[in-house]
VOGU-3710 file (C-alpha; in Angstrom, 3 decimals, decimal comma):
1> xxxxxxxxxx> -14,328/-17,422/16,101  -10,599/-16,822/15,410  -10,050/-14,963/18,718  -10,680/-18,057/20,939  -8,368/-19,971/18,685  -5,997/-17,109/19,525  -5,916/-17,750/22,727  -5,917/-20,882/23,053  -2,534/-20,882/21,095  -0,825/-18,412/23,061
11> xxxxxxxxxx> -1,925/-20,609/26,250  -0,861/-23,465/25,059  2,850/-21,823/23,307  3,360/-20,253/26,992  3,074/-24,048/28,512  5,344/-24,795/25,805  2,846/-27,047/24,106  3,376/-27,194/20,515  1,530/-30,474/19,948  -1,853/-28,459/21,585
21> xxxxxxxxxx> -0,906/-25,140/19,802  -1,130/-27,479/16,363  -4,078/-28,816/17,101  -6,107/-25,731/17,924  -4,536/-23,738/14,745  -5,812/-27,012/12,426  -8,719/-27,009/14,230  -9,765/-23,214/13,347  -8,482/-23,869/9,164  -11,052/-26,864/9,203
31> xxxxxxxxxx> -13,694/-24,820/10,310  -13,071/-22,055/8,395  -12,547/-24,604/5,514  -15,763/-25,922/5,836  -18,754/-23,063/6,299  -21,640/-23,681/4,740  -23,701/-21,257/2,262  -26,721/-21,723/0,739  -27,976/-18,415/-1,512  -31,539/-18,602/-2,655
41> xxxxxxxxxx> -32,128/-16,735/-6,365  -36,058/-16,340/-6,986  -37,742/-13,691/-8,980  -40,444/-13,892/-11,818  -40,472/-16,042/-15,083  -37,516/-15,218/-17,443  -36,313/-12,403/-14,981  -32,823/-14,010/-15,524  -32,371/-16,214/-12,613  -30,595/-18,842/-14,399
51> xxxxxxxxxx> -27,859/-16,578/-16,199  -27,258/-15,070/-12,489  -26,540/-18,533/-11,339  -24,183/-19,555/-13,950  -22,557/-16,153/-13,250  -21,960/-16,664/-9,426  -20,685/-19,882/-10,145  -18,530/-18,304/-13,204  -19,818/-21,155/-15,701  -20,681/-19,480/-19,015
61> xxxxxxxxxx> -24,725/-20,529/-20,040  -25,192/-23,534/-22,274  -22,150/-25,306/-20,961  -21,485/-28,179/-18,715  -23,004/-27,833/-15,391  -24,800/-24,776/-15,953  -27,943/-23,702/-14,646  -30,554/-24,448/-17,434  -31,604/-21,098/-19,808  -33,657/-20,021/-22,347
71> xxxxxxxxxx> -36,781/-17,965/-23,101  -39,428/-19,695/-21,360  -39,067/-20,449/-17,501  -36,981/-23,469/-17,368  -36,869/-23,824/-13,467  -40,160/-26,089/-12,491  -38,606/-26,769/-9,002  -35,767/-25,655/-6,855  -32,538/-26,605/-8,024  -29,338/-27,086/-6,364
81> xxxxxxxxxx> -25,981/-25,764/-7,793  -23,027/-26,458/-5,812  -20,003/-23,728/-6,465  -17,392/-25,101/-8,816  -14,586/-23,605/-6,527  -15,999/-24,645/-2,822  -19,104/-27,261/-2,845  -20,035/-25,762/0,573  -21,456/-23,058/-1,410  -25,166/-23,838/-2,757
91> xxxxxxxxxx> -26,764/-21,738/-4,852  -30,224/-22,511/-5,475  -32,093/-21,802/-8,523  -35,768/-21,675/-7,890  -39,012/-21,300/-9,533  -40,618/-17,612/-10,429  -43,679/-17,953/-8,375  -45,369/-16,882/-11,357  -44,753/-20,334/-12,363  -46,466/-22,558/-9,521
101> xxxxxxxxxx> -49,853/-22,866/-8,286  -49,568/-21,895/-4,839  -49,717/-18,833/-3,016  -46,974/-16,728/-1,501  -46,829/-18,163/2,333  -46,907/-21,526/0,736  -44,371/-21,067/-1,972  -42,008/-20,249/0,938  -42,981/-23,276/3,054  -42,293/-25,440/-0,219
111> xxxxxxxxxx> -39,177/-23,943/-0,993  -38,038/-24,202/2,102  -37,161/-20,719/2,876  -35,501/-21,304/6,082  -32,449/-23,039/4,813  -31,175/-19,785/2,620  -28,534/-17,589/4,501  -29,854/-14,556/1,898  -31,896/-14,329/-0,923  -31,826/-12,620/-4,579
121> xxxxxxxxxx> -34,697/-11,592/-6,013  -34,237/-11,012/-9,635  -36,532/-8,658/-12,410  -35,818/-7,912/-16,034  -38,483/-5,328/-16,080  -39,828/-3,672/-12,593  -40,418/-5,586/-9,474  -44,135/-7,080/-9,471  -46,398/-7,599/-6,570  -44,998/-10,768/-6,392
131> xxxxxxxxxx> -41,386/-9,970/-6,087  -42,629/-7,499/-2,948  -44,744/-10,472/-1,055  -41,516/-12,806/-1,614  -39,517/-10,349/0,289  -42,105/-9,812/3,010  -42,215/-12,945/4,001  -38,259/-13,216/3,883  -38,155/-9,697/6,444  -40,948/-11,815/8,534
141> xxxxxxxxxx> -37,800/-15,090/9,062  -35,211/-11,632/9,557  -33,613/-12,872/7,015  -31,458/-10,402/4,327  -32,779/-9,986/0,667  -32,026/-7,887/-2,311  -32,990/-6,943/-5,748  -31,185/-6,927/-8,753  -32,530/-5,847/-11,929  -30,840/-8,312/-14,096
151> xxxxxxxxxx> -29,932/-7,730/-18,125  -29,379/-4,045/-17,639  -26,846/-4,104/-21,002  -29,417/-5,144/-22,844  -31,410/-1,737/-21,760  -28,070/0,441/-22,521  -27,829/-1,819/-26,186  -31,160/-0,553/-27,015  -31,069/2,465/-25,960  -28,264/3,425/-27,738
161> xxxxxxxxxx> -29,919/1,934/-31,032  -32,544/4,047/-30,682  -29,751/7,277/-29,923  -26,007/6,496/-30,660  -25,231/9,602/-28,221  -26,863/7,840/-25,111  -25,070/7,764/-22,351  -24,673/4,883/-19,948  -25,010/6,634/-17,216  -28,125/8,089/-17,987
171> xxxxxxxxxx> -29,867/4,688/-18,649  -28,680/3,501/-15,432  -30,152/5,882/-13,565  -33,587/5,873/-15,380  -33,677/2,282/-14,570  -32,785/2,597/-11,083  -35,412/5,484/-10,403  -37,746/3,699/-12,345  -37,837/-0,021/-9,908  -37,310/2,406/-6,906
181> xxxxxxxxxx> -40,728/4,102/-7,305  -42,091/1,228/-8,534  -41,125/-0,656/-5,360  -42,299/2,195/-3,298  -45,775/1,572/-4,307  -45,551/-1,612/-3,470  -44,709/0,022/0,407  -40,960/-0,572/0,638  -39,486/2,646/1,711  -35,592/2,651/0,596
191> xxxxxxxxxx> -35,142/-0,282/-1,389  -31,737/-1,880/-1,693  -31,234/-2,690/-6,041  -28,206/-3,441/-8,033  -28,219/-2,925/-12,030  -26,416/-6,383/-13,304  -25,705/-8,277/-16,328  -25,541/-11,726/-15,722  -23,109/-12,006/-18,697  -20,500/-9,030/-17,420
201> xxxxxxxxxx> -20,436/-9,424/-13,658  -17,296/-7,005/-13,619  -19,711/-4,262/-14,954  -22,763/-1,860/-13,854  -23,138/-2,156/-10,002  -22,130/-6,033/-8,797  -19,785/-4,844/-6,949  -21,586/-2,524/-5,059  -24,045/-5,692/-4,168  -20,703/-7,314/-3,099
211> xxxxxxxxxx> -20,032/-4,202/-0,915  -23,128/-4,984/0,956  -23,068/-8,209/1,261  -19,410/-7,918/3,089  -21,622/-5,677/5,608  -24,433/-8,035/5,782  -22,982/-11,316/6,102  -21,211/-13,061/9,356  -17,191/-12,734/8,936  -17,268/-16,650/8,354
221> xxxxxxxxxx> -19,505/-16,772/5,437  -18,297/-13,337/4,001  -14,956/-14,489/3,803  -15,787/-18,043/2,241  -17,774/-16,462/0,078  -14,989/-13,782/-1,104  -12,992/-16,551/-1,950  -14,984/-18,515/-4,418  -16,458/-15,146/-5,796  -15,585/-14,632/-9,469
231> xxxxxxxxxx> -12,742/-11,954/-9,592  -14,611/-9,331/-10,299  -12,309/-6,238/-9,713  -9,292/-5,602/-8,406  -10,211/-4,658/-5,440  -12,189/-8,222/-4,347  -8,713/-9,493/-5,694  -6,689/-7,464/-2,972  -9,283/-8,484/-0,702  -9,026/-12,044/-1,223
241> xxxxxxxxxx> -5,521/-11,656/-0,855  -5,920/-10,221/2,862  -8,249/-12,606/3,222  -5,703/-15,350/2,449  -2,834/-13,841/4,270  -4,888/-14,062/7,485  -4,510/-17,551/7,341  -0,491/-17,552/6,953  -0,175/-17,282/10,689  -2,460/-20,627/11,567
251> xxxxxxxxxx> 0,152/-22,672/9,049  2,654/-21,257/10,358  1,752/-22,873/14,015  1,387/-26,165/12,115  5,099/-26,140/10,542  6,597/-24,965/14,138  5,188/-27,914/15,517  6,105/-30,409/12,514  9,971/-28,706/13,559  9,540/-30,204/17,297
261> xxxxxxxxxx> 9,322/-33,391/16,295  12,718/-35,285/16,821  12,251/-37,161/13,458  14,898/-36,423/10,553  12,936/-35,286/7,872  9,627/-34,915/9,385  9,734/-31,050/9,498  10,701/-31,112/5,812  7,719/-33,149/4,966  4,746/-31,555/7,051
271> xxxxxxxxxx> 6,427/-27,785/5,699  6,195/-29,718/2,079  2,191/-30,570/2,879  1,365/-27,189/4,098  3,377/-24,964/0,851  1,358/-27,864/-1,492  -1,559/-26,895/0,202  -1,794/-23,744/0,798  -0,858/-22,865/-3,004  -3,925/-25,008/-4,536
281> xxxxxxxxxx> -6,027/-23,771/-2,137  -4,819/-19,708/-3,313  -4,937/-21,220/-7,230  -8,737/-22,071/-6,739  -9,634/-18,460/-4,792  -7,745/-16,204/-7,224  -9,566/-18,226/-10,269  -5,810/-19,596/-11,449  -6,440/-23,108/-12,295  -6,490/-24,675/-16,191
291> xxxxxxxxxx> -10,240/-24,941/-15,782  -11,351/-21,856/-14,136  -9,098/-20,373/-16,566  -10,886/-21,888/-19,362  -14,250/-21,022/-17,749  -13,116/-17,437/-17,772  -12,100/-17,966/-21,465  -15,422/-19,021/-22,015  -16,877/-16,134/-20,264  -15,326/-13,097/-21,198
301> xxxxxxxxxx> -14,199/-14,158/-24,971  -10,638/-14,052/-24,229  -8,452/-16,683/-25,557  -7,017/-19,619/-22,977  -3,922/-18,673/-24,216  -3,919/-14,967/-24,235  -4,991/-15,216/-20,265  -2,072/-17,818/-20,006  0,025/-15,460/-21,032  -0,064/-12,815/-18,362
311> xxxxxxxxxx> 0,522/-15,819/-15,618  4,580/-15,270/-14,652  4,246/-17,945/-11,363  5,159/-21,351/-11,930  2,151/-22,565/-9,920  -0,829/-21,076/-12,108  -2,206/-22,531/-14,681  -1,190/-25,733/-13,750  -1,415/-28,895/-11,705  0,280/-28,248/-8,577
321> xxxxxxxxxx> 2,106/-31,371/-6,894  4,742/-32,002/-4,557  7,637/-32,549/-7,158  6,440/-28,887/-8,471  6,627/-27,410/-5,373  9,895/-28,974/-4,551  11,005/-27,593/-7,830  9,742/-24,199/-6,784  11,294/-23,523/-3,807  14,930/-24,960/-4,860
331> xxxxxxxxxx> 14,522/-22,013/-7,874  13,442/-19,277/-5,432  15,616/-19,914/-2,743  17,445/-16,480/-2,893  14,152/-14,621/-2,969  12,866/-17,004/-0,117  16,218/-16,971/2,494  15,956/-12,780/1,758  12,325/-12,831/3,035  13,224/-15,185/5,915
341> xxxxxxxxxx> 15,507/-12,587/7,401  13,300/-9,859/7,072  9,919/-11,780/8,057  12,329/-13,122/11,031  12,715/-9,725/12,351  9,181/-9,031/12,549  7,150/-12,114/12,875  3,606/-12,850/13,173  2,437/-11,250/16,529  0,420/-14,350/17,530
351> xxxxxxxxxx> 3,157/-16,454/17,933  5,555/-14,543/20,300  8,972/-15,707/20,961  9,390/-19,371/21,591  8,088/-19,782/18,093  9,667/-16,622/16,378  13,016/-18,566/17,093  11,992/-21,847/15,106  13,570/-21,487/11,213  11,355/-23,954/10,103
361> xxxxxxxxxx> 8,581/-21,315/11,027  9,906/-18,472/9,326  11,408/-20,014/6,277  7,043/-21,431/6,100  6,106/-17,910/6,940  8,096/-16,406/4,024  7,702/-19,370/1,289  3,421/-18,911/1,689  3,721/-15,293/1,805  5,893/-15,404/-1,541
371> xxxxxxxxxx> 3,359/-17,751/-3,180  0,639/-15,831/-2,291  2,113/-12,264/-3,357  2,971/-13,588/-7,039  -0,151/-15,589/-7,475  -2,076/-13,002/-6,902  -0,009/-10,369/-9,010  -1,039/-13,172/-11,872  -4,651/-12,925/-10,893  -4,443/-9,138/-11,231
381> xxxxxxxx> -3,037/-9,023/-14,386  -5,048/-12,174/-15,716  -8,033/-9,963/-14,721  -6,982/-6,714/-16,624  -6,532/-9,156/-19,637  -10,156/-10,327/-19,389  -12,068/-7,464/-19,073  -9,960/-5,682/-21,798
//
């Protein structure tokens, strides 16, 4: 997708077209704005679907908005969760089939199968003939599944009740054998599953399913996806940072063609728009806003304040306006002008020379890469603070 937008620019900067070069970079940020995902979670009754939900979404269970929990199933009928940090993102919570009184083919038609870009398919115990017609029928629509053997600290807890001189890694790879050969029986081969508590996403092997899912998944819907994951190491955090970077350059087109325009002030004010922008819309991905900060509060057991406390940019934490981001740059413009110069000298390869010699793109340049550096430097360190 980006590299016809690429094009397109360059074509239109060598015919010295600003105006069309805009157009086509805001075109390309509202499409890759606005991808759609819709994740199916099925598995058995009480397997832990709900708690996985909650856990995409980073909602603890038992608060507002979350996915419904508790002992007995809870999910009657499919249920639609939209993702607190980009509502393109459904996640759908549906009935263990255990649960309904229909067979497999027909539990897919009713579900609606077809509408799920990948599915989850969730056991507490071992995966059950069920769980293996489910994901039949999903390879028959070629469409990608995998199995997670949820509450996999609660296995390690009792384990090392039973023997204080356990060791983790020796549960986790009893339990792994153990749904592998069970799963063979039920005639699948080499079985992808991933050990996860729903309550600890940053532990046991979530990352790993991440991992694959980053192979799996079209760039588009990886990369939207990335973004409203939970920050669950630092490596998705350095990764949403690239991710976020790659968009610098299509901003940047934006602001050199806000400069054209023979208007006093009217390059100061789109420039204004795009910082304001861009910085909520990093906030929300690196999990930096008062509420996701509270949700991670609520998660991990660490205080509001004690996460506050590791946030050094004036932009976390907080509501960002345009006052604030006026404020901002007047109190980092040393910083800023030195990064200027030095992102003048080698700018952004898409944009070639006509625009390389536009300040207003360059000073934009610099000012979103600063933002984005420091916000995520809080996002690393709010991260260490949460897992402990």
């Amino acid at each position: 997708m980006a590299d016809q937008y690429e094009e397109g620019i360059k074509a239109a900067l060598q015919n010295r077209d600003l105006a069309k070069a805009a157009e086509m970079a805001q075109k390309y940020l509202d499409k890759s704005y606005n991808v759609r995902v819709n994740i199916g979670i099925t598995g058995e009754s009480g397997s832990g679907k709900s708690t996985l939900v909650n856990a995409l979404r980073g909602i603890k269970n038992k608060t507002e908005g979350a996915a419904k929990t508790g002992v007995k199933e809870t999910t009657t009928e499919r249920t639609e969760y939209p993702h607190p940090k980009n509502n393109n993102i459904r996640i759908w919570d549906l009935p263990g089939i255990g649960t309904v009184k229909f067979t497999a083919d027909k539990y897919i038609k009713e579900m609606e199968f077809e509408k799920y870009d990948f599915f989850i398919i969730v056991s507490n115990d071992r995966f059950r003939e069920n769980d293996a017609k489910l994901a039949k029928e999903i390879q028959k629509m070629n469409k990608k599944f995998y199995f997670v053997r949820s509450k996999i600290d609660q296995n390690i807890t009792s384990e090392k009740e039973e023997d204080p001189n356990t060791k983790e890694e020796k549960v986790l790879k009893e339990v792994k054998n153990y749904c592998t050969e069970e799963l063979k029986k039920l005639d699948f081969e080499s079985p992808k599953i991933f050990l996860v508590s729903g309550f600890r996403l940053p532990l046991y092997e979530f990352n790993d399913l991440w991992k694959t899912l980053e192979e799996d998944l079209p760039k588009h819907q990886r990369d939207v996806l990335l973004l409203a994951l939970p920050n669950i190491s630092l490596d998705v955090i350095e990764q949403k940072k690239e991710t976020l970077a790659s968009r610098i350059k299509w901003l940047t087109v934006t602001s050199v063609a806000g400069a054209a325009v023979l208007v006093p002030g009217f390059s100061c004010a789109v420039d204004i728009q795009i910082i304001l922008g861009f910085a909520v819309y990093c906030v929300v991905s690196l999990g930096l806003t008062h509420n996701l900060l509270q949700k991670l509060s609520d998660v991990s057991g660490v205080s509001l304040e004690d996460l506050k406390a590791e946030i050094k940019s004036p932009l976390a934490g907080t509501e960002i306006t345009k006052d604030l981001i006026i404020k901002f740059l007047a109190s980092s413009a040393t910083v800023l002008g030195e990064m200027a110069i030095e992102e003048g000298l080698r700018f952004v390869p898409i944009i070639g020379t006509l625009v390389a010699m536009s300040l207003s793109g360059v000073a934009t340049y610099s000012v979103l890469t600063y933002i984005l550096n420091s916000l995520t430097e809080d996002a690393q360190q709010v991260f260490k603070r949460s897992v402990g």
